[in-house]
N, CA, C and O of each residue as an XYZ file, in Angstrom:
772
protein
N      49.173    163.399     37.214
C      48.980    164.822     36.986
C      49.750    165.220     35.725
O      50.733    164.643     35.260
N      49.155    166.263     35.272
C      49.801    166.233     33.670
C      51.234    167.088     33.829
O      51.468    167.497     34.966
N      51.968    167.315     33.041
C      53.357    168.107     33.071
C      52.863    169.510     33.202
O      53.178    170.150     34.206
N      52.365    169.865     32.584
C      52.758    171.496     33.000
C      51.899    171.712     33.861
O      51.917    172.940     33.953
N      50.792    171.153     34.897
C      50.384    171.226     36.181
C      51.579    170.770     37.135
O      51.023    171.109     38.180
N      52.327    170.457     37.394
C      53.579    170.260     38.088
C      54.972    170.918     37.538
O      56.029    170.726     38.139
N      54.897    171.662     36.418
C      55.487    172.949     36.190
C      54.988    174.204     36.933
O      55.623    174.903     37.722
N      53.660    174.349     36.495
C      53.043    175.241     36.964
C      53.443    175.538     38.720
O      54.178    176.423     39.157
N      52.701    174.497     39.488
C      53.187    174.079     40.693
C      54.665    174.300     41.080
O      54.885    175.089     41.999
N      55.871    173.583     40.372
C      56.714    174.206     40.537
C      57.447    175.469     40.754
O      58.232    175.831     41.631
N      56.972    176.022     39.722
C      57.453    177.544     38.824
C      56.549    178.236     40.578
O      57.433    178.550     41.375
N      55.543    178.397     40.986
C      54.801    178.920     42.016
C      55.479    178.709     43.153
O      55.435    179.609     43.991
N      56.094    177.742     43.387
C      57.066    177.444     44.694
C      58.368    178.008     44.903
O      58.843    178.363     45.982
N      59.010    178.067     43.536
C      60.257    178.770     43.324
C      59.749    179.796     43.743
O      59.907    179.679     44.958
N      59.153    180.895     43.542
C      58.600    182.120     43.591
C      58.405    182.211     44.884
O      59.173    182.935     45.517
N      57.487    181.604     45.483
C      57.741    181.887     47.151
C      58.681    181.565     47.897
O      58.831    182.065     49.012
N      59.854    180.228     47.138
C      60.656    180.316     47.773
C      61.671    181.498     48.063
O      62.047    181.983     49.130
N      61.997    181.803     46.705
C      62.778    183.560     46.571
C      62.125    184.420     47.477
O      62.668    184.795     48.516
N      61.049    184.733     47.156
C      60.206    185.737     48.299
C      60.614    185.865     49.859
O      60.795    186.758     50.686
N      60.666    184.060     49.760
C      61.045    184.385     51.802
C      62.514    183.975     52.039
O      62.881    183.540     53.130
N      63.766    184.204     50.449
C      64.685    183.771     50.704
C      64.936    185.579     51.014
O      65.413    185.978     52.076
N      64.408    186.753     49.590
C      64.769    187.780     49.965
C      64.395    188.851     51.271
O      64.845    189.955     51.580
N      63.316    187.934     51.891
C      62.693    188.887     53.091
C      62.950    188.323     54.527
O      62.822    188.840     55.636
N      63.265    187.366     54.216
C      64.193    186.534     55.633
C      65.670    187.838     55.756
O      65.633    188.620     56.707
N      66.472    187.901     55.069
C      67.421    188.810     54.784
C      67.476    190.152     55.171
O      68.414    190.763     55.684
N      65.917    190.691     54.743
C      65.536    191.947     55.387
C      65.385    192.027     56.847
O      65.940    192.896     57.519
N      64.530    190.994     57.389
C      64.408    190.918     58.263
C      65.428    190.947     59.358
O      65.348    191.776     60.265
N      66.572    189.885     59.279
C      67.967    189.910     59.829
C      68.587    190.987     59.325
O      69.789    190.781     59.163
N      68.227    192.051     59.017
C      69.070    193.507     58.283
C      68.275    194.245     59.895
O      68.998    194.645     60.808
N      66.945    194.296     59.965
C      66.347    194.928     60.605
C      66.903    194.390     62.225
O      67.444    195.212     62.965
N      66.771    193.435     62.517
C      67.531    192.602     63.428
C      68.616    193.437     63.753
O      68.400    194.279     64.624
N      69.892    193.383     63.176
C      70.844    193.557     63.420
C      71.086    195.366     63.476
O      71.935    195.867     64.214
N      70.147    196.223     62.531
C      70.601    197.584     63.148
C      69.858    197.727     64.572
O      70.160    198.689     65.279
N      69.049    196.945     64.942
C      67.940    197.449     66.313
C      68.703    196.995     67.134
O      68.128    196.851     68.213
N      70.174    196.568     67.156
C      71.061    196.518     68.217
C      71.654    197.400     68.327
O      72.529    197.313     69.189
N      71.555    198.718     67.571
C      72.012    199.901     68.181
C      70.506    201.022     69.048
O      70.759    202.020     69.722
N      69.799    200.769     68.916
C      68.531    201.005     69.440
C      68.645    201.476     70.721
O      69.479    200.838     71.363
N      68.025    202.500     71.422
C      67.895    202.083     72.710
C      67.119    201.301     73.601
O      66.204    200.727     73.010
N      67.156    201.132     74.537
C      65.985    200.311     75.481
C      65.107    201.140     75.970
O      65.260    202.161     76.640
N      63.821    200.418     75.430
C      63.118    199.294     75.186
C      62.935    199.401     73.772
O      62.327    198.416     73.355
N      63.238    200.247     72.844
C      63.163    200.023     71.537
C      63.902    198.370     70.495
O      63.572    197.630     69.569
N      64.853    198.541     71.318
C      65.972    197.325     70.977
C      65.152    195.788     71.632
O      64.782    194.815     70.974
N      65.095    195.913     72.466
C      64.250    194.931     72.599
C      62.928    194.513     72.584
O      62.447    193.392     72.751
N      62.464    195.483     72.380
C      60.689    194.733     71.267
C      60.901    194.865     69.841
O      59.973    194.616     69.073
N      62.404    195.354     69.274
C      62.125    195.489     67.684
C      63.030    193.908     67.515
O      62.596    193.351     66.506
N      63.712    193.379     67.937
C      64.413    192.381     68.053
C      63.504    191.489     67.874
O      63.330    190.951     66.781
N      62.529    191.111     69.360
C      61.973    190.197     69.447
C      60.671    190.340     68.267
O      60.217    189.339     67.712
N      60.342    191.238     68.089
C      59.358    191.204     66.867
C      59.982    190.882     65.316
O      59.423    190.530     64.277
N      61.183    191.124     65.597
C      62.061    190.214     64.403
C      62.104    188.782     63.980
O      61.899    188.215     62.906
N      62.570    188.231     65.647
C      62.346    187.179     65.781
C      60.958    186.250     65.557
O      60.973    185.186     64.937
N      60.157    186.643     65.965
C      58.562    186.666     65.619
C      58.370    186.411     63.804
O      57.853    185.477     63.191
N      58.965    187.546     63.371
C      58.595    187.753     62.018
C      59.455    186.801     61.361
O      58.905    186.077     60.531
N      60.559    186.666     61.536
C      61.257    185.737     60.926
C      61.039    183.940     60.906
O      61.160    183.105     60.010
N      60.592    183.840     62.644
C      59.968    182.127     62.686
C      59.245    181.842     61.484
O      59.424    181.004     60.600
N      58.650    182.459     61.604
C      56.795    182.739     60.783
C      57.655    182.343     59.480
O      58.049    181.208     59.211
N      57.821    183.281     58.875
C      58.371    183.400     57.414
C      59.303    181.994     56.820
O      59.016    181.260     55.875
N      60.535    181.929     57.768
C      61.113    180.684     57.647
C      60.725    179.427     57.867
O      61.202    178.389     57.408
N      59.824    179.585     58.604
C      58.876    177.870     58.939
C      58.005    177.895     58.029
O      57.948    176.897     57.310
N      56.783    179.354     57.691
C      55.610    178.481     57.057
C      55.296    178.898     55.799
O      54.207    178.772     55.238
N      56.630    179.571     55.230
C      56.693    179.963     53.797
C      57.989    179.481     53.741
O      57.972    178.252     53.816
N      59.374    180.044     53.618
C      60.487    179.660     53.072
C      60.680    178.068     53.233
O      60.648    177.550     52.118
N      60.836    177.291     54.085
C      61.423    176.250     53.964
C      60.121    175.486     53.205
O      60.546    174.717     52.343
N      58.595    175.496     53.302
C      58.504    174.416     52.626
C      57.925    174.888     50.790
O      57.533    174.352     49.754
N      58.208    176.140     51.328
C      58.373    176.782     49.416
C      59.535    175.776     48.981
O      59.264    175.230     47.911
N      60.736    175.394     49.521
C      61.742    174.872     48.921
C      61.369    173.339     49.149
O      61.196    172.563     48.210
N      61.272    173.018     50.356
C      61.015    171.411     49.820
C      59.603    171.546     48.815
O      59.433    170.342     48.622
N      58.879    171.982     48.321
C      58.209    171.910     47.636
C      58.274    172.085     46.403
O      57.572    171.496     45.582
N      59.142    172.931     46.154
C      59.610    173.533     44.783
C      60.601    172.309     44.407
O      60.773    171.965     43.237
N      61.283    171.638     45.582
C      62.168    170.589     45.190
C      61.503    169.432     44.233
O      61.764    169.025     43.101
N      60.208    168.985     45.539
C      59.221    167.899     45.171
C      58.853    167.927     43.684
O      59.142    166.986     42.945
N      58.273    168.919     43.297
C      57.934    169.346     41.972
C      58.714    169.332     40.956
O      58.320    169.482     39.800
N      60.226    169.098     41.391
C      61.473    169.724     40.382
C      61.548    167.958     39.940
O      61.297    167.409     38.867
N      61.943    167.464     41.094
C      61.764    166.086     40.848
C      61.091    165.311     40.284
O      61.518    164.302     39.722
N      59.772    165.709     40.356
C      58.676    164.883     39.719
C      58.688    165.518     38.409
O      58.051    164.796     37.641
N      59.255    166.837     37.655
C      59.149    166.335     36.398
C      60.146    166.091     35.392
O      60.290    165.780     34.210
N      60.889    166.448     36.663
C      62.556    165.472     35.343
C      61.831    163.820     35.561
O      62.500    163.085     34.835
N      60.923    163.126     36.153
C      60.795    162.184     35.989
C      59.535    161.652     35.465
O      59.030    160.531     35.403
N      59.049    163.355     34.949
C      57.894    162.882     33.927
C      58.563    163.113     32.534
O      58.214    162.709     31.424
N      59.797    164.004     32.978
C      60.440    164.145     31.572
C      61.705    163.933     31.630
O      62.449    164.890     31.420
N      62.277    162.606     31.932
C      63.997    162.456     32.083
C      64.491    163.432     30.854
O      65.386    164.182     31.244
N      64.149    163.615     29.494
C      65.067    163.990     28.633
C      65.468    165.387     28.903
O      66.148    165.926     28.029
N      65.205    165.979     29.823
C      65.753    167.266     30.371
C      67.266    167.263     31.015
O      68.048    168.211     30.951
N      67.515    165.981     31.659
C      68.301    165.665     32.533
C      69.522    165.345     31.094
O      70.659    165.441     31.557
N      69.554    165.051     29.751
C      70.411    164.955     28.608
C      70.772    166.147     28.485
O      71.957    166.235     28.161
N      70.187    167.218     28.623
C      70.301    168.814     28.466
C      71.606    169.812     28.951
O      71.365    170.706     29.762
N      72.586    169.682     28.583
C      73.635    170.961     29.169
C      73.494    171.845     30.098
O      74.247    172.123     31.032
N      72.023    172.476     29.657
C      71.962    173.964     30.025
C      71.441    172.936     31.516
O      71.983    173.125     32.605
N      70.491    172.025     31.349
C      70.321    171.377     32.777
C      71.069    171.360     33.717
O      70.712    171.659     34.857
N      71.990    171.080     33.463
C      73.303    170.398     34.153
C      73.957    171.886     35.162
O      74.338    171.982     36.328
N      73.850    172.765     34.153
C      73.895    174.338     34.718
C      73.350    174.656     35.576
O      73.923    175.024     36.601
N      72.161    174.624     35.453
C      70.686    175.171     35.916
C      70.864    174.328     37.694
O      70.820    174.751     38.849
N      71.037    173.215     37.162
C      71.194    172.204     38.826
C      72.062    172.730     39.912
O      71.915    172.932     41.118
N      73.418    172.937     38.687
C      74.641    173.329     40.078
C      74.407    174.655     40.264
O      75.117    174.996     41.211
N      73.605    175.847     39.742
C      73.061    176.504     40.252
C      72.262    176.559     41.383
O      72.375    177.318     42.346
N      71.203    175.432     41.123
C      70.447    175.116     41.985
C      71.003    174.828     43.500
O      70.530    175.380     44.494
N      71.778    174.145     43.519
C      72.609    173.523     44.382
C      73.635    174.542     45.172
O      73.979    174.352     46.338
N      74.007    175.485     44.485
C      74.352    176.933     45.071
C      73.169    177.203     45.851
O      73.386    177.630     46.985
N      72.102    177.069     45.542
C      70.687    178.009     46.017
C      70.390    177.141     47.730
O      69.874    177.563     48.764
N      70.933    175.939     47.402
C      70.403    175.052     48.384
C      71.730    176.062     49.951
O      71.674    176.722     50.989
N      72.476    175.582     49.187
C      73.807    176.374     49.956
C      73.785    177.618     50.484
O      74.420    178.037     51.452
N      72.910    178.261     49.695
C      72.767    179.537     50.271
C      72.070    179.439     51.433
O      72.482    179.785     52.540
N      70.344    178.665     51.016
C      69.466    178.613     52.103
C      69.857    177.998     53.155
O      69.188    178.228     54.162
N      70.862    177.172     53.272
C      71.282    176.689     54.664
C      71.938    177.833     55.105
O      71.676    178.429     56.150
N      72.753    178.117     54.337
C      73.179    179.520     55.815
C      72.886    180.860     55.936
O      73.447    181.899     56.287
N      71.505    180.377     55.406
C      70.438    181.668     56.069
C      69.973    180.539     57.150
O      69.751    181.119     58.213
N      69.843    179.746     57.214
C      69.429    178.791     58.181
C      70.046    178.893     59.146
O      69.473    178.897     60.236
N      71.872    179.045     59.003
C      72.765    179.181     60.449
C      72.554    180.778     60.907
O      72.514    181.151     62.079
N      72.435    181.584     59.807
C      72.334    183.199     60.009
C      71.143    183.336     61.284
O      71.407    183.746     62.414
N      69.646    182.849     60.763
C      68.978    182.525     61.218
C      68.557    181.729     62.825
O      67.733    182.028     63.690
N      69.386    180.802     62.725
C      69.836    180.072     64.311
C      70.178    181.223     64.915
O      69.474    181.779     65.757
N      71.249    181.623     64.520
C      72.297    182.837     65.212
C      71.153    183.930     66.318
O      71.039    184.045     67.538
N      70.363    184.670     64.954
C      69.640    185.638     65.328
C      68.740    185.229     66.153
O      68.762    185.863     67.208
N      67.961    184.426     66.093
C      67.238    183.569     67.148
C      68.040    183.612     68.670
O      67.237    183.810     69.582
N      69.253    183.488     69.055
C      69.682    182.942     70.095
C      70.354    184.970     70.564
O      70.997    185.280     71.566
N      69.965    185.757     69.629
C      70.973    187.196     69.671
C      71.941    187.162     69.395
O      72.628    187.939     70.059
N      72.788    186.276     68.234
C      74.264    186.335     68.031
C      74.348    187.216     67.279
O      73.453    186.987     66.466
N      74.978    188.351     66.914
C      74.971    188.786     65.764
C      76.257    188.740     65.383
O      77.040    189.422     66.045
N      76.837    187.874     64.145
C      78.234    187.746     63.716
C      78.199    188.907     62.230
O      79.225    189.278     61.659
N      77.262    189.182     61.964
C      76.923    190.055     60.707
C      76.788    191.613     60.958
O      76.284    192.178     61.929
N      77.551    192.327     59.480
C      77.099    193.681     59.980
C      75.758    193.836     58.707
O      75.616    193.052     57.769
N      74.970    194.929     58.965
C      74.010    195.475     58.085
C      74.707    195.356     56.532
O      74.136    194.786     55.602
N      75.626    195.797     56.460
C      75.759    196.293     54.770
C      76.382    194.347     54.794
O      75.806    193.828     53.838
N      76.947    193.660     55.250
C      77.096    192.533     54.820
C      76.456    191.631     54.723
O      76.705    190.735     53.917
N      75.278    191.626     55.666
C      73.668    191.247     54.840
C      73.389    192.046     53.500
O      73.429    191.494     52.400
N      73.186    192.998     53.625
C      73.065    193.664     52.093
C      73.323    193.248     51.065
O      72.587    193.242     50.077
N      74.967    192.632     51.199
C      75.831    192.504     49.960
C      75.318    190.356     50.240
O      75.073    189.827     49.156
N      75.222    189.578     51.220
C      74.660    188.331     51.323
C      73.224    188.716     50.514
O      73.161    187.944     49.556
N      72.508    189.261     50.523
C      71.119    189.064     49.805
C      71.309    189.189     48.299
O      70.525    188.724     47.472
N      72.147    189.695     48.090
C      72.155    189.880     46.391
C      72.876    188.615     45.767
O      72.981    188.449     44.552
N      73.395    187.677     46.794
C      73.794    186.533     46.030
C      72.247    185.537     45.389
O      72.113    184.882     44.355
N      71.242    185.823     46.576
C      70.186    185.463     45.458
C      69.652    185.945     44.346
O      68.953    185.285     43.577
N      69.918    186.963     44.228
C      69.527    187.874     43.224
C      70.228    187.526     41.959
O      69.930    187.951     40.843
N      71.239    186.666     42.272
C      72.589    186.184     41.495
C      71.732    185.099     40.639
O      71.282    184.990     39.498
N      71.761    184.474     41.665
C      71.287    182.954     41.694
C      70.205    182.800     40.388
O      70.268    182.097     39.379
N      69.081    183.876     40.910
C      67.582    183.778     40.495
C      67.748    184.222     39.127
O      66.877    183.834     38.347
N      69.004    185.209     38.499
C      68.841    185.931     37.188
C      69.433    184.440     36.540
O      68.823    183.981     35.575
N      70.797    183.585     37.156
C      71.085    182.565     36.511
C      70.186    181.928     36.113
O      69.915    182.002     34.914
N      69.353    181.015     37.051
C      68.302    180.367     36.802
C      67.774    180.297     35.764
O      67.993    179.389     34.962
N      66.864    181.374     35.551
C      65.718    182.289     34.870
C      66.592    182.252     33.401
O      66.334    181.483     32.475
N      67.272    182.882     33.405
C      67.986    183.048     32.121
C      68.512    181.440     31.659
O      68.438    181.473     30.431
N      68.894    180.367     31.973
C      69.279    179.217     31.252
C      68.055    178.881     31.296
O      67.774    178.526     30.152
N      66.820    178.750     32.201
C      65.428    177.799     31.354
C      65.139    178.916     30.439
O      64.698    178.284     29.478
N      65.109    179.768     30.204
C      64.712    180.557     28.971
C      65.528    180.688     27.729
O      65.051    181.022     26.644
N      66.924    180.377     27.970
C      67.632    180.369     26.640
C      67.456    179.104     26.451
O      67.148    178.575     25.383
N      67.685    178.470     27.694
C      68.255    176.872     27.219
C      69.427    176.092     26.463
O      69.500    175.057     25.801
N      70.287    177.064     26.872
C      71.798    176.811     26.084
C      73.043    176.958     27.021
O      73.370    177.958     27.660
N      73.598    175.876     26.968
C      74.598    175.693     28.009
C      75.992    176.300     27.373
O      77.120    176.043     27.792
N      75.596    177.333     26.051
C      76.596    177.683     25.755
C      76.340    179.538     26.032
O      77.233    180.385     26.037
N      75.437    179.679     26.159
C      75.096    180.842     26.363
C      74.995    181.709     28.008
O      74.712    182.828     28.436
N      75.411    180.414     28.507
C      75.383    180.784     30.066
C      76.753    181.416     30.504
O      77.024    182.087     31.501
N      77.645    180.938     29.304
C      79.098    181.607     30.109
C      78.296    183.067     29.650
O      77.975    183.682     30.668
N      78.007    183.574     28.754
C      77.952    185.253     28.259
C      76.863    186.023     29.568
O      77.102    187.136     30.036
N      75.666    185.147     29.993
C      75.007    185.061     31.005
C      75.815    185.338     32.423
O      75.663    186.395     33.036
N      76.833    184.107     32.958
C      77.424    184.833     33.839
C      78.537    185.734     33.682
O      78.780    186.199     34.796
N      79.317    186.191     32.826
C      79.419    187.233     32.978
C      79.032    188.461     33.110
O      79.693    189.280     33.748
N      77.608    188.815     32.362
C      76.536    189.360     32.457
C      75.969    189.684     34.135
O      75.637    190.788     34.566
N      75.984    187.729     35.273
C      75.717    188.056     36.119
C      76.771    188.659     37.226
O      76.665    189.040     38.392
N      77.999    188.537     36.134
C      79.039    189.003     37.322
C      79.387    190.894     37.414
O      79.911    191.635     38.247
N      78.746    191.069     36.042
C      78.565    193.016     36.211
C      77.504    193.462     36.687
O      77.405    194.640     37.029
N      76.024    192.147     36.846
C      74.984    192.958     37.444
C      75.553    192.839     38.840
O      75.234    193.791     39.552
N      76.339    191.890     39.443
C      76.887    191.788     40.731
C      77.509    193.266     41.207
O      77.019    194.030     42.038
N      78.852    193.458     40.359
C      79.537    194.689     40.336
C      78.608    195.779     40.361
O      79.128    196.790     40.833
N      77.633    195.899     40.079
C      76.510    197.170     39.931
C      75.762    196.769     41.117
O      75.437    197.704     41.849
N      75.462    195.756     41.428
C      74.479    195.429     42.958
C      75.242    196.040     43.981
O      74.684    196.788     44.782
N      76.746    195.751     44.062
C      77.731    196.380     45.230
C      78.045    197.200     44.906
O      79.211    197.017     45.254
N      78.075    198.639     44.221
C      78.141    199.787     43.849
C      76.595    200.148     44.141
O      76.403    200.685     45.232
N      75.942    200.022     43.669
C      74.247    200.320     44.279
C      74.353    200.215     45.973
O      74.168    201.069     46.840
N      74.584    199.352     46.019
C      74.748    199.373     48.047
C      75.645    200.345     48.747
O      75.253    201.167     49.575
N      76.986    200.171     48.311
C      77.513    201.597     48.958
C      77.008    202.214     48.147
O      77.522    201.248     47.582
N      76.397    202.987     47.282
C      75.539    204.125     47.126
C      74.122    204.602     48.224
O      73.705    205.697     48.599
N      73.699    203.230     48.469
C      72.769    204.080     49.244
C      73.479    203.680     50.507
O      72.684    204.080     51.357
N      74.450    203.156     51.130
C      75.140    203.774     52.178
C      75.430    205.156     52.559
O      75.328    205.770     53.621
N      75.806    205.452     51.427
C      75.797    206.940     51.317
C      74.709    207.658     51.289
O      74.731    208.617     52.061
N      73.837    207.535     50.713
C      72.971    208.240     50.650
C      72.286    208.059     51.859
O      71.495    208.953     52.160
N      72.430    206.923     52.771
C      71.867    206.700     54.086
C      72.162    207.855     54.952
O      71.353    208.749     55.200
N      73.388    207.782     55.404
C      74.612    208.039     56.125
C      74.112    210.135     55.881
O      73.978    210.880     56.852
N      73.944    210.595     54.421
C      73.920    211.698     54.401
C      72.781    212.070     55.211
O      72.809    212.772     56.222
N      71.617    211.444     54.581
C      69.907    211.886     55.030
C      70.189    211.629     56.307
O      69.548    212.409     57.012
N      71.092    210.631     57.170
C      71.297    210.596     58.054
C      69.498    210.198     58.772
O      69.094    211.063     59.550
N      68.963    209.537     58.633
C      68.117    208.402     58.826
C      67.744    208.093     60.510
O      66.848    208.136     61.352
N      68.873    207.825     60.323
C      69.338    207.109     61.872
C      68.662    208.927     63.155
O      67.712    209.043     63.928
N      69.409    209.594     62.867
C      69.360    210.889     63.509
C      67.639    210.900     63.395
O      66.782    210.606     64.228
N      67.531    211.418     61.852
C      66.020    211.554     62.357
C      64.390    210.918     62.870
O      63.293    211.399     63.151
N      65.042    209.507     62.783
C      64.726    208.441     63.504
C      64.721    208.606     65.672
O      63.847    208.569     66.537
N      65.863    208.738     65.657
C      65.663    209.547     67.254
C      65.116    210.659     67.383
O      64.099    210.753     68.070
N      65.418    211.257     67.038
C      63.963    212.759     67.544
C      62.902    212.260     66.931
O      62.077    213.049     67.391
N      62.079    211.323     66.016
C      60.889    211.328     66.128
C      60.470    210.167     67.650
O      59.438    210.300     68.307
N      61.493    209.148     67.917
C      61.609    208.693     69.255
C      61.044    209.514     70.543
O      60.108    209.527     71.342
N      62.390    210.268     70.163
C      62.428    211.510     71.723
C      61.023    212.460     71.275
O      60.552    212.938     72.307
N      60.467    212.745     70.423
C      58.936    213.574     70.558
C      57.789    212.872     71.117
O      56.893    213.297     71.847
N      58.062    211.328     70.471
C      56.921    210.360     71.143
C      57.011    210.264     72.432
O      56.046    209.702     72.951
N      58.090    210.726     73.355
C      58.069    209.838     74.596
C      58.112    211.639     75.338
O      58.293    212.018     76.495
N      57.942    212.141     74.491
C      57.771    213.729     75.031
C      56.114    214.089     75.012
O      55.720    215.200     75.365
């Protein structure tokens, strides 16, 4: 198969892998406030979590990643001279962060499956933006391609960080005011009225 058909391929897998790395996340966000819920709300929004999340993590996220892997592999070995590359070398232990991450959405994941919840809402919040981390690294060294340009890069990714967790308690706040939650129960209590 030619190289940039197994780029192509690649580059498409990454993409769904992110997709069900950032909506697995949501999902365990949703999870974890429907434990303040009442009954029976709490327990069909749970288990429809659970539902939504199998799905997502079995037949999109995990083999978006072994797939995106497969592909990664096959063309550093249609093109070893990538693997001479600096910014490569970057790009990998990035990568390798990414792998790290997805395993413990994997234990997060176990957890929620069984009803553990060791997580609060806003600390999923602030856990999802480490991909967000991840994905601007990425993106930005195959596009510069300079392993000298990545320190200016992460620092870069360490103020979009500082602005991701300032954005979150912001709309904490802004949650908390609209107060959400409140008008979420009276449209409850009208339905069952």
């Amino acid at each position: 198969m030619d190289f940039l058909y197994v780029k192509a391929l690649h580059i498409i897998f990454v993409v769904t892998w992110f997709a069900g790395l950032f909506y697995i996340i949501r999902l365990f966000i949703y999870h974890v406030e429907a434990e303040k819920k009442l009954e029976p709300a709490k327990e069909i929004l749970q288990t429809q979590y659970k539902l939504m999340s199998k799905r997502l993590w079995y037949i999109i996220t995990w083999p978006s990643a072994i797939l995106a892997s497969i592909f990664a592999f096959w063309m550093l070995y249609k093109n070893p001279y990538y693997l001479s590359e600096p910014w490569m070398h970057v790009k990998l232990a990035f990568v390798l962060g990414l792998y790290f991450y997805h395993y413990s959405c994997q234990k997060i994941f176990s957890q929620l499956q069984k009803n553990i919840i060791k997580y609060s809402a806003l600390q999923l919040r602030i856990w999802n933006e480490v991909a967000t981390i991840i994905l601007f690294a990425i993106v930005f060294l195959v596009t510069l391609k300079s392993a000298i340009n990545w320190i200016w890069g992460v620092v870069g990714i360490i103020l979009f960080g500082i602005l991701m967790m300032l954005g979150i308690k912001l709309y904490k706040k802004i949650r908390e005011k609209k107060s959400w939650e409140k008008a979420e129960k009276e449209v409850l209590e009208n339905n069952e009225n």
